[in-house]
N, C-alpha and C positions, 0 to 999 in steps of 0.2 A: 504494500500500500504506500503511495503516498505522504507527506508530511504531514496530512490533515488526518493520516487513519482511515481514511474510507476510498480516495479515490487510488484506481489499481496504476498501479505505473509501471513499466516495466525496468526488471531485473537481469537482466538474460543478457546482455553485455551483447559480442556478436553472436550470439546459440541464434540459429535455426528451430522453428517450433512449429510440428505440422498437426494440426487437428483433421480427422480424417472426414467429417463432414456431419451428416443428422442432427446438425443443433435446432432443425424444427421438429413438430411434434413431439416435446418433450418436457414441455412444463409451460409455464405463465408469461416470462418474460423473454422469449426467441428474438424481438429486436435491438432489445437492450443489450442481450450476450451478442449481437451481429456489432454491435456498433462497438462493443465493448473488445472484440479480437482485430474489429479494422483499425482503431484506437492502439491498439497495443500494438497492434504491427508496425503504424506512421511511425510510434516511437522506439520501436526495435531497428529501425528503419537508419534512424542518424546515431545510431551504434557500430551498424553493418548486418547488424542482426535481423529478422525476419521471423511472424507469424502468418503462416499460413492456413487457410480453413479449404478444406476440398468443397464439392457437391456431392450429397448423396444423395441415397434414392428418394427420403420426404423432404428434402429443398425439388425433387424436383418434380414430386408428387404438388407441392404446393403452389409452382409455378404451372402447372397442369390446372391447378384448378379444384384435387384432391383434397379437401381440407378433413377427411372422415378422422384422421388423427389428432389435431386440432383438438386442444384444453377447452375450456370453456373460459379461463382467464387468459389465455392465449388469441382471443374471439377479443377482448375486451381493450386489448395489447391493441390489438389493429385496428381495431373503434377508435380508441385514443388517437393514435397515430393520426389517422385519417384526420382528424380534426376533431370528433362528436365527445363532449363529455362522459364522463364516467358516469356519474349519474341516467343519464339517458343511456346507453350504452346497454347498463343492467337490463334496461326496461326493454328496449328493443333487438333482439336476436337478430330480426332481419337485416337490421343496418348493419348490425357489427357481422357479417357472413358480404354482406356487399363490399361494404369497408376493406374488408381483408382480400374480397376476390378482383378491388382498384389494387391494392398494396403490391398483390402477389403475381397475379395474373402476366406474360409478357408486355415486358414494359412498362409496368407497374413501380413504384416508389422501392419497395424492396429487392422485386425482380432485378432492377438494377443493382441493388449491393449485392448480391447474389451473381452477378455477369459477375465480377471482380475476382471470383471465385476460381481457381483450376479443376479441372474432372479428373485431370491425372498431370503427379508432378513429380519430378526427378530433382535431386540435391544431390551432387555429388556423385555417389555411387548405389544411390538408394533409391527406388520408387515405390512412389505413393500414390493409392487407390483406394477408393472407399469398399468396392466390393471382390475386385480382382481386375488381372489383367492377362489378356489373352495373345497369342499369337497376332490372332485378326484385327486387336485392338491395336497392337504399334504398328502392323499392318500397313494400318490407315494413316496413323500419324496422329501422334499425342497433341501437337502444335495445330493441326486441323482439327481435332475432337473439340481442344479447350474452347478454339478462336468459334466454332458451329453451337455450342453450348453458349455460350458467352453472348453469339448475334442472336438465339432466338429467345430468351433470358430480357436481351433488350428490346426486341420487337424490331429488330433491323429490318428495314426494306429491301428485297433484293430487286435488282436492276431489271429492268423491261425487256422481254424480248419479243419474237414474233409471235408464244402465243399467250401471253400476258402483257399488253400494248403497258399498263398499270404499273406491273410489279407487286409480285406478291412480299408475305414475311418469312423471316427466317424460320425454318423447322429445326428440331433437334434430331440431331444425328440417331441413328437409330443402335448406334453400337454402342452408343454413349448410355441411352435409359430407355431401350425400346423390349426386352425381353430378361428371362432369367440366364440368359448369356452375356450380359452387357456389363459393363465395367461399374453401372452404380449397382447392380443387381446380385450379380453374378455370386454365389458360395460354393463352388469348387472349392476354394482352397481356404475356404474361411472354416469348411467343416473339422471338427476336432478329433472328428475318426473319420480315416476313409472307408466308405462301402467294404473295400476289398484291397489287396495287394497292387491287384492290377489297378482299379482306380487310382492309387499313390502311383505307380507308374508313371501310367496316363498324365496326371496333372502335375507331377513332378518335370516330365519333360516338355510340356505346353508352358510350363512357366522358365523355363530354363533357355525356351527358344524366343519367348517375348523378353527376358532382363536382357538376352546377347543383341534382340535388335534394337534396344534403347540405350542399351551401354550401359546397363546395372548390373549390381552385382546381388542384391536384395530386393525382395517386394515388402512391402508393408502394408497391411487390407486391415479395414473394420468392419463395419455391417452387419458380422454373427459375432454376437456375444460369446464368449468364453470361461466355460464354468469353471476351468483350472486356470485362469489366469492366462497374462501376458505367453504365449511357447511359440518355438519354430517347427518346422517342417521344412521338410526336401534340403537337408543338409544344410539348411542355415539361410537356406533362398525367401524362404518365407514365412514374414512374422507375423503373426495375429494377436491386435493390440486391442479390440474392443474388448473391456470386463466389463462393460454396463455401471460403468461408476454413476452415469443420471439417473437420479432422485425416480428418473421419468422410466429407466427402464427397471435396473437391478439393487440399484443403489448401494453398489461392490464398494470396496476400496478400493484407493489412487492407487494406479498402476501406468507406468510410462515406458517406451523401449525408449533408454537414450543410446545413440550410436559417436561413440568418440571419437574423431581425427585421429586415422593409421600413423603408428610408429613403426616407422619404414625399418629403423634396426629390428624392433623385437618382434613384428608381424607381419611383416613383407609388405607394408602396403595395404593390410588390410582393416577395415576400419573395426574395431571391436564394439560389440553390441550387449549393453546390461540391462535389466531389467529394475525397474526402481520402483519399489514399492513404500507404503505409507510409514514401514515400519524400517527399511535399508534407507529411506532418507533420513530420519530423525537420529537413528545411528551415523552418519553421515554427519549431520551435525553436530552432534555430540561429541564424537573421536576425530571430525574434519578426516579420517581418510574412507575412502570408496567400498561400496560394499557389492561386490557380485553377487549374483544368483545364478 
């Protein structure tokens, strides 16, 4: 916090900080936390440092129009917003379902902070997805998914041609949030047991063939909760960081992968990946030295 105790500021010097996406449908206050991570990113920002938030699959359930998730003080969040008092707000359900479907909808007031968003992002040697990441997804092109997410998020117009004299709007890419194959959707490899041997095969080599065409060395997915906590699979390729630490899903303890800058003498280059939980930081604190898991 802050000098004053209340307002959050950031701490993080140059760290890197990836939130892997779902901060809607989860509780009361979704624009206050949106504003609250763009906020700490500007200031991670004149550090060198960076917070990043992905898109998952209810940002984009919401920009769809899906609110079936949607709190009932989350309804009231976007009342406000919109302009309409609290008071009234209570009273009227329909306004705050409209309110929210101006906010959300493409090209909507939040939709926009929502474009500002990546669907899939690489730091160094690492990628980051909310649900997975496939062959067919680098494929395409991460820098083409983000930029086709991003225009129809803002309701871009696209250019006229012979048989749209007009110009229609941007759609979302269909690999992006169009099926349980798609990068916000996808749990291949968010599952905590595979079906079978062969299925780990299978998805252990699908993802070894998408980190070599983006030049990762790691995936890093949320989406499926994780009843054992923060673990990897496929030799190290792939980590699964959702524990459901929101109030709104599991209400787990703090669990984070931090991944520390490779010490070329003692690791060749590789970056080492810890596990940091509520109980290895306060030891952390306490002895100031590192605690593995």
């Amino acid at each position: 916090m802050g000098p004053d105790g209340r307002t959050p500021t950031w701490v993080g010097g140059d760290a890197t900080v990836v939130q892997l996406g779902d901060v809607l449908d989860r509780g009361d206050d979704e624009i206050a936390i949106l504003r609250l991570l763009h906020g700490l990113h500007a200031q991670a920002h004149a550090f060198g440092g960076a917070l990043y938030m992905l898109n998952g699959n209810h940002e984009s359930l919401n920009v769809c129009g899906d609110f079936r998730y949607v709190t009932p003080g989350a309804f009231v969040e976007s009342a406000e917003e919109f302009g309409i008092a609290r008071e009234a707000a209570l009273c009227n359900w329909e306004g705050c379902i409209q309110a929210r479907a101006s906010l959300y909808l493409p090209g909507g007031k939040v939709a926009r902070m929502l474009a500002r968003n990546p669907t899939v992002l690489v730091v160094n040697d690492t990628a980051f997805a909310h649900g997975g990441l496939l062959p067919t997804h680098a494929a395409y092109g991460l820098e083409r998914m983000n930029a086709e997410v991003a225009a129809w998020m803002r309701r871009d117009r696209l250019p006229a041609d012979e048989e749209d004299e007009e110009g229609g709007f941007a759609a979302p890419p269909f690999l992006a949030m169009g099926d349980a194959n798609s990068v916000m959707w996808n749990r291949t490899l968010g599952r905590e047991a595979f079906p079978s041997p062969i299925d780990r095969i299978h998805a252990c080599n699908a993802v070894t063939q998408a980190l070599e065409r983006v030049g990762a060395r790691r995936l890093v997915v949320g989406h499926t909760p994780q009843m054992r906590g923060v673990n990897c699979e496929c030799d190290g390729k792939v980590w699964r960081v959702d524990v459901g630490m929101s109030s709104g899903v599991l209400d787990a303890p703090v669990a984070v992968l931090e991944i520390l800058p490779s010490d070329e003498a003692s690791a060749g280059g590789v970056a080492e990946c810890r596990i940091v939980t509520e109980e290895s930081a306060a030891s952390l604190d306490e002895e100031g030295v590192a605690v593995d898991l």
